[in-house]
C-alpha positions as CSV (number, residue, x, y, z in Angstrom):
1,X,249.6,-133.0,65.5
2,X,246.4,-135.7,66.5
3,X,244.9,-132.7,67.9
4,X,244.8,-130.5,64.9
5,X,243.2,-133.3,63.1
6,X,241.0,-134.1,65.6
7,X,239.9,-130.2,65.1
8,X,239.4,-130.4,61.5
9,X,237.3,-133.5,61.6
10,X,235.4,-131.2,64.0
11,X,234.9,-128.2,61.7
12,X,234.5,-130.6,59.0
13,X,231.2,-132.2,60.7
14,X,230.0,-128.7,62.2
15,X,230.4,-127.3,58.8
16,X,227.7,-130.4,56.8
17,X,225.6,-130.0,59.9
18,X,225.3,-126.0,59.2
19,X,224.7,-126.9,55.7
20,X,221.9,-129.2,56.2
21,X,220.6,-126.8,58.8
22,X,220.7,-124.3,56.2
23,X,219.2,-125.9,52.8
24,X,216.4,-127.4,55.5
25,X,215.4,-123.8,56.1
26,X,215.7,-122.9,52.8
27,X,212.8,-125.4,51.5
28,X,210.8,-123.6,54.4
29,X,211.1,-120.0,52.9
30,X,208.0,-118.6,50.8
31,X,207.7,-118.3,47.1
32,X,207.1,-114.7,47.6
33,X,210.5,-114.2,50.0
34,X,212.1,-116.2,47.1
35,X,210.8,-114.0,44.7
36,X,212.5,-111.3,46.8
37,X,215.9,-112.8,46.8
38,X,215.9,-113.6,43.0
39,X,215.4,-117.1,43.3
40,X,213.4,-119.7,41.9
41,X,211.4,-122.9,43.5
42,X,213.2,-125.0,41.6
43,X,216.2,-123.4,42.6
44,X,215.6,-124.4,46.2
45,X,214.9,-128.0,44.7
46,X,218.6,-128.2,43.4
47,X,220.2,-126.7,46.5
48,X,218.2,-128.3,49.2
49,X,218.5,-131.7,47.6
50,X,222.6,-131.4,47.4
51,X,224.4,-133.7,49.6
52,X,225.6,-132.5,52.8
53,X,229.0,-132.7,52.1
54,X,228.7,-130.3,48.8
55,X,229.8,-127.5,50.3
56,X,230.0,-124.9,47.8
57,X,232.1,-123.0,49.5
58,X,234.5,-125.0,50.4
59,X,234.9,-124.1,53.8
C-alpha cells in the first residue's frame, strides 16, 4: 500500500514538472508558429502564468 502512494506522489511531481517544462517552452514559441496553431500571445500569457499544479488535464 506505502508503495502505491509513494508512486503517485511520484507521477504527481513528474507530472507539474512536465507542465512547467511545457508552458516554459510555450512562452519561447513565435508569434508567427502561434499564429499557426490558432493561438494568441495573450493566450500563452494565461497558460504559461498558471500554477504548476493546474493541470488541466487532470492527469
Amino acid at each position: 500500500m506505502k508503495g502505491n502512494k509513494v508512486s503517485a506522489v511520484w507521477s504527481r511531481l513528474v507530472r507539474w514538472h512536465q507542465l512547467a517544462r511545457e508552458r516554459a517552452c510555450l512562452r519561447r514559441i513565435s508569434d508567427a508558429t502561434l499564429k499557426d496553431l490558432g493561438l494568441s500571445r495573450a493566450d500563452v500569457e494565461i497558460e504559461s502564468h498558471r500554477h504548476f499544479w493546474e493541470d488541466p488535464f487532470n492527469k
